[in-house]
N, C-alpha and C positions, 0 to 999 in steps of 0.2 A: 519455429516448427513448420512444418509444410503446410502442415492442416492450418495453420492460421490462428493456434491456440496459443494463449499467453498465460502467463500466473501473474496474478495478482494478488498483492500483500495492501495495507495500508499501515500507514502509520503517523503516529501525532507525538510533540513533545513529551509526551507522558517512555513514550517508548524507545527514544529516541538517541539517548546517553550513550555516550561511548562505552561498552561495557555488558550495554545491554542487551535486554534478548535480539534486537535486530541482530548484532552482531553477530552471535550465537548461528542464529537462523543465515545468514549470509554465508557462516563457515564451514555450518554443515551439506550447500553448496560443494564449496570449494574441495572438499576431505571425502565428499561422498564417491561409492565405488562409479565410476561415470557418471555423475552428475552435474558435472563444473560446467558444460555447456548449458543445460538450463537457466544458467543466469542471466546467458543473452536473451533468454524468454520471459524473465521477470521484470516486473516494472512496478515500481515502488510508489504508491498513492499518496502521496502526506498530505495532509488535513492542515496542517500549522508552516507557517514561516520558519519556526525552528524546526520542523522537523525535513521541511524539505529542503534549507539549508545542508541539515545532516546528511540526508538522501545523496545530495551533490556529492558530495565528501567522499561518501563510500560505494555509492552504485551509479553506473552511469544512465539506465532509466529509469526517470522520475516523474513524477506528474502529480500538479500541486491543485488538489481539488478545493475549492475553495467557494465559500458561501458568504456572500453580503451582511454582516451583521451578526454572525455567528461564531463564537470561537470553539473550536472544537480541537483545541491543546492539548486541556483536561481529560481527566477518566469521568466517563460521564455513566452515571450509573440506569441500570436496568430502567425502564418507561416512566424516565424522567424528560422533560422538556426537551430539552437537550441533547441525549441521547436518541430519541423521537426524529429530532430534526436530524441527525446525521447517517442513523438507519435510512432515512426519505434521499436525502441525497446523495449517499451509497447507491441504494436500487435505483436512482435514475441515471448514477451515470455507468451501472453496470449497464444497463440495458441500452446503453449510446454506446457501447463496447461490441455489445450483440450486435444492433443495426448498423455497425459501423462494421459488421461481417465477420468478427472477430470470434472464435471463443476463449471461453478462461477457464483457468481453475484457481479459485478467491482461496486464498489462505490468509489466515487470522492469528 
């Protein structure tokens, strides 16, 4: 986009399945009344190996956020340990997106 706005989605093994809602959400891209050019504007966040493995597969931008010691594969439930930590690493690396001049629109 000109404005320098991107979408951003994430995504972890949990979501990842050929079949699944990614797919779904990928194709309503494709099928939308003019919207198959925003795909060049989405970029796909995976949190997991396998899911940014999948990412490769099906979208050509990806970008594998990844945390030291963390797995964030799973479905991590509401202000659990874990879910904690990936909310924390989310908003910091939205905000490297901001200062990096960028904006977004985060879809879930």
């Amino acid at each position: 986009m000109a404005n320098n706005t991107m979408i951003l989605t994430t995504l972890n093994s949990a979501w990842a399945e050929p079949g699944s809602v990614i797919d779904v959400f990928l194709e309503s891209f494709r099928i939308g009344n003019n919207t198959r050019w925003l795909l060049d504007h989405l970029v796909m966040v995976s949190l997991d190996l396998v899911a940014h493995r999948r990412c490769e597969q099906i979208h050509p931008h990806c970008f594998a956020l990844t945390t030291d010691g963390v797995d964030f594969s799973g479905q991590k439930n509401f202000m659990t340990d874990g879910y904690l930590k990936m909310m924390w690493r989310r908003i910091d690396f939205l905000g490297r997106v901001l200062a990096k001049g960028y904006s977004f629109i985060f879809t879930v």
